[in-house]
N, C-alpha and C positions, 0 to 999 in steps of 0.2 A: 430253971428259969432261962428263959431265951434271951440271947443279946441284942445290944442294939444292933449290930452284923445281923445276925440269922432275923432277924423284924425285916431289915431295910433289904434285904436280899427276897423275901418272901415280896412284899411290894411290889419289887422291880418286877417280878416276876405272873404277880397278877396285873399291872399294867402291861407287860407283852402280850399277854393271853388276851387281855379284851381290846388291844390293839390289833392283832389279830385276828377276833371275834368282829369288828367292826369292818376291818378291812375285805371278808369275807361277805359281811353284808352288806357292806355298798357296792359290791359284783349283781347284786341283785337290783340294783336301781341303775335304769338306764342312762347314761352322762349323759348321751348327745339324743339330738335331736332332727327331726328333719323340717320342725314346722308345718303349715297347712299346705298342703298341696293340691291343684286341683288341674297340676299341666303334666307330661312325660318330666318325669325325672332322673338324673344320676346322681343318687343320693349320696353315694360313698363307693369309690374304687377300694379295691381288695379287698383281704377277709373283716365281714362284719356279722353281730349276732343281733338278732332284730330282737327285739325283747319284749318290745308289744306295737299294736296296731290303735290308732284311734278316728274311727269315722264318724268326721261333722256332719258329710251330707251325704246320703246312701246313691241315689243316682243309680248308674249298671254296675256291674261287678268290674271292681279292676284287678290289677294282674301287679305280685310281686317279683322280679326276675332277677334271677345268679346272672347279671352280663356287666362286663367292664366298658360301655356305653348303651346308648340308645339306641344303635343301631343293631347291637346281638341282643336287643330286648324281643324275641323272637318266640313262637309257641316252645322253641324245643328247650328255650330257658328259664320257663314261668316254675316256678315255685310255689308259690300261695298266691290262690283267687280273695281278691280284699273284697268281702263281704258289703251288703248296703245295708244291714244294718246301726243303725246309727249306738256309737258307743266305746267303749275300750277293752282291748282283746290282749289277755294276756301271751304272751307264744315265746319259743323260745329255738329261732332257725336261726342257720348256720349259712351264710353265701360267702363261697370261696374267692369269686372274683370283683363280685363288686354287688351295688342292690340300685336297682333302678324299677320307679314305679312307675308303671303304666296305669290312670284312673279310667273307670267306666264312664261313658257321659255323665255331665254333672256331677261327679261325686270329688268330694273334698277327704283329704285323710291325712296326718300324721303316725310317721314314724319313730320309734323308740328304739333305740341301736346302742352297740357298744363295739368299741376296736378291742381285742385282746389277740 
């Protein structure tokens, strides 16, 4: 027969685990946010994971860029073309220096990110 020790020890031990289990899933839901955007932005200086895209108004295609301002938002730093189709995209990029979006005319989009 097991004791009240080996019971209260197993416990402990399945709350670590699905603390664990929890804290592995919430890596998977983006914290932050960037909001609606529909101007040049610097969404976030240094390393960020963009973890999804969501476009209100398709408009031209705009432009996702690895640059630590708006001004190295440049062709040689585009990363991902943000689509006009209206909707949510899952993805999962990596920008070393920073994420600044450039929108195509008319188009509206948020971003879904995470600092690790």
């Amino acid at each position: 027969m097991a004791s009240l020790n080996d019971i209260l020890t197993s416990v402990q031990q399945a709350v670590q685990a699905f603390n664990g289990f929890t804290s592995e899933l919430a890596k998977q839901s983006p914290p932050l946010t960037s909001g609606q955007l529909d101007d040049d932005a610097l969404i976030q200086t240094g390393f960020v994971r963009v973890l999804g895209v969501s476009v209100y108004a398709g408009g031209a295609v705009g432009a996702l860029h690895d640059a630590a301002t708006l001004a190295l938002a440049v062709s040689g730093t585009e990363i991902y073309q943000v689509p006009t189709t209206e909707g949510y995209i899952a993805t999962n990029m990596v920008f070393k220096d920073g994420l600044v979006y450039v929108p195509g005319a008319g188009q509206i989009a948020a971003f879904f990110y995470a600092r690790t």
